[in-house]
SENU-679525 format. One line per field, with one value per residue (C-alpha): residue in one letter; x, y, z; residue number from 1. Coordinates in Angstrom, 1 decimal, padded with zeros to 4 digits, always signed. Layout:
// SENU-679525
residu = (A / ...)
c1 = (X / ...)
c2 = (Y / ...)
c3 = (Z / ...)
num = (NUM / ...)
//
This chain:
// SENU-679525
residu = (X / X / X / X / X / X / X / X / X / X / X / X / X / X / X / X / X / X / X / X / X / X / X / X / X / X / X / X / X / X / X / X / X / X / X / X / X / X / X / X / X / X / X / X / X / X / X / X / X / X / X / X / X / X / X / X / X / X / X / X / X / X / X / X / X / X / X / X / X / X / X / X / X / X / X / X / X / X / X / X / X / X / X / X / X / X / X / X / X / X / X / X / X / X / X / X / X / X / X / X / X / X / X / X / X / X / X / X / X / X / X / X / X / X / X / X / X / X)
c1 = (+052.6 / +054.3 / +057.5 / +059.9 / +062.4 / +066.3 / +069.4 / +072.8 / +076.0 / +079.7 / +082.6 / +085.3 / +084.5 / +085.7 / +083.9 / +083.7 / +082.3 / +079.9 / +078.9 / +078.4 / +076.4 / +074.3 / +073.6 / +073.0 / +070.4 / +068.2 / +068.5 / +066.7 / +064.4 / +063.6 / +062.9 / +061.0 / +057.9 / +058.1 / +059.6 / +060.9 / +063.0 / +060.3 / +058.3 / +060.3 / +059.2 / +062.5 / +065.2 / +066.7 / +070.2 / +071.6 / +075.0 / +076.5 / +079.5 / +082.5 / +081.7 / +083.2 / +084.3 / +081.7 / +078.1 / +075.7 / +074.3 / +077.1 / +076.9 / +072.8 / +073.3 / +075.0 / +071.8 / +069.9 / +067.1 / +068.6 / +069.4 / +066.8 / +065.8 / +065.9 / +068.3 / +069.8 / +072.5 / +072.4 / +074.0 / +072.8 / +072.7 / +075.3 / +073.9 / +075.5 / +075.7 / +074.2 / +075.0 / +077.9 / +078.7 / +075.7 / +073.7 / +069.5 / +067.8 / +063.9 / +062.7 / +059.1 / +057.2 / +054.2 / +052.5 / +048.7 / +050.6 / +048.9 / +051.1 / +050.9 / +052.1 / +055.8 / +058.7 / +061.2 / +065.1 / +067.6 / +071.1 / +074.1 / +074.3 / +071.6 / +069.1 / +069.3 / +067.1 / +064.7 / +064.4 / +060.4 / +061.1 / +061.5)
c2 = (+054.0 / +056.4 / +055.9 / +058.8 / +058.9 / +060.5 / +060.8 / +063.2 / +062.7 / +062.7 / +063.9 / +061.2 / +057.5 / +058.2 / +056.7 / +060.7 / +061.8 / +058.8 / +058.7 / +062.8 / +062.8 / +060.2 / +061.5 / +065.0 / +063.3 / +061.7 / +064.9 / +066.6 / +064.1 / +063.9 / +067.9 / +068.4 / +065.6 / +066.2 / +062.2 / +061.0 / +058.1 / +056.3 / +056.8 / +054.9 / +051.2 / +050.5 / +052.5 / +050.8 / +052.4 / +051.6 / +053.2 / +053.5 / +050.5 / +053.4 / +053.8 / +051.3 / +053.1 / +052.8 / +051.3 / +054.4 / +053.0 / +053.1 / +056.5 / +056.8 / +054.2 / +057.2 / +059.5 / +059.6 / +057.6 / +055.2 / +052.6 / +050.8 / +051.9 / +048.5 / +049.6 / +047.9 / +048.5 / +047.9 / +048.2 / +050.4 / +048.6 / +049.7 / +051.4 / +053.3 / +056.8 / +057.1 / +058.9 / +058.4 / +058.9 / +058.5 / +057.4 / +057.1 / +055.8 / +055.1 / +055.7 / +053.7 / +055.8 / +055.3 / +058.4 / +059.8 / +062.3 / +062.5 / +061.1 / +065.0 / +066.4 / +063.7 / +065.7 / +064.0 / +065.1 / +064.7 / +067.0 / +067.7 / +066.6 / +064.3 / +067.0 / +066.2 / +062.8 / +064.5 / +067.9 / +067.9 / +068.4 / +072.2)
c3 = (+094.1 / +091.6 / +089.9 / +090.0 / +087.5 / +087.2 / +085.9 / +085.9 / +084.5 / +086.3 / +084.3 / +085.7 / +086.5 / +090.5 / +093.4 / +095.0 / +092.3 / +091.4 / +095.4 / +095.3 / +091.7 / +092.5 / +096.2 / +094.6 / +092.4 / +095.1 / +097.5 / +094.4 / +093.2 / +097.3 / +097.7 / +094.3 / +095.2 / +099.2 / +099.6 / +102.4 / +102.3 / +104.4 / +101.7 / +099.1 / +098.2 / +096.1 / +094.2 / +090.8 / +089.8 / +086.9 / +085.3 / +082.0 / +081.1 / +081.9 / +085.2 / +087.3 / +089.9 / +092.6 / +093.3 / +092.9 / +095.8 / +098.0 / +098.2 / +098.7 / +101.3 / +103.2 / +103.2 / +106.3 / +106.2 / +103.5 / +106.1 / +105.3 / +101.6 / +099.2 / +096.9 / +093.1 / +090.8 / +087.1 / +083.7 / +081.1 / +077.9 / +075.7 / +072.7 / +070.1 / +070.5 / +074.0 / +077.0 / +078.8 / +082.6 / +083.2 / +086.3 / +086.2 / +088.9 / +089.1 / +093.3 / +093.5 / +096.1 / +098.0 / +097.2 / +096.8 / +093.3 / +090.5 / +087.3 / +086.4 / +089.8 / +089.4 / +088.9 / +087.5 / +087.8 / +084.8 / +086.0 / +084.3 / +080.5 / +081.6 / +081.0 / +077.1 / +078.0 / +079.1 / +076.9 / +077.2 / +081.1 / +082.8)
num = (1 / 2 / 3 / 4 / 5 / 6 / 7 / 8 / 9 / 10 / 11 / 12 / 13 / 14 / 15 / 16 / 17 / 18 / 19 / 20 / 21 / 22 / 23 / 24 / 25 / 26 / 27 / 28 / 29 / 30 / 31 / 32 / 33 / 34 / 35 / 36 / 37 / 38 / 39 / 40 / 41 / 42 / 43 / 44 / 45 / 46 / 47 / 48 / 49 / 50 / 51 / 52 / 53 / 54 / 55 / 56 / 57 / 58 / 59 / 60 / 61 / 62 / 63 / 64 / 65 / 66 / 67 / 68 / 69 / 70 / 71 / 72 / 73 / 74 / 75 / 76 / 77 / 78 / 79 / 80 / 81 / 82 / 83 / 84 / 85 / 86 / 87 / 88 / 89 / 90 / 91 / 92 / 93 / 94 / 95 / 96 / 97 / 98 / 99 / 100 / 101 / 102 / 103 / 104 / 105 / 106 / 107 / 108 / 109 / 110 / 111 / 112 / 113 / 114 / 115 / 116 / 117 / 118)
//
């Protein structure tokens, strides 16, 4: 089992655009490590304090395959001078990846976590 890790950023706290960001997000993290949503043990949202619009996973819930995906939403601690708008997830996925071969997905201003990443 492998964690993948992700995050991207919405520009206004709306449950379109937190259901479409976070949807966006999985699609991607999905395609760039050939998962499938059987494949997936557990997926752990969690969302920055100004956006309380919508459940991230609501809107994952609507992907095929997610029927029966366990997913979670969280809070992002609040720290000073963090991110904000911004969704990460963490998808635990049965896979026979290398730690090397993970590609992990950070979209939007979210890319800044992650600057080490291509």
């Amino acid at each position: 089992m492998r964690g993948i890790r992700g995050a991207v950023t919405v520009e206004q706290n709306t449950k379109e655009e937190i259901w479409q960001a976070a949807q966006t997000m999985v699609k991607e993290i999905l395609r760039r490590n050939s998962v499938t949503p059987d494949m997936i043990g557990a997926a752990i949202f969690s969302s920055t304090e100004d956006l309380t619009a919508a459940f991230p996973t609501a809107g994952v819930r609507q992907l095929s395959g997610f029927d029966l995906v366990p997913l979670f939403d969280a809070r992002q601690c609040a720290i000073e001078g963090s991110l904000d708008h911004c969704i990460r997830v963490l998808l635990l996925v049965d896979t026979k990846k290398g730690q090397q071969e993970i590609q992990h997905v950070y979209l939007g201003r979210a890319a800044a976590l992650r600057p080490d990443l291509p």
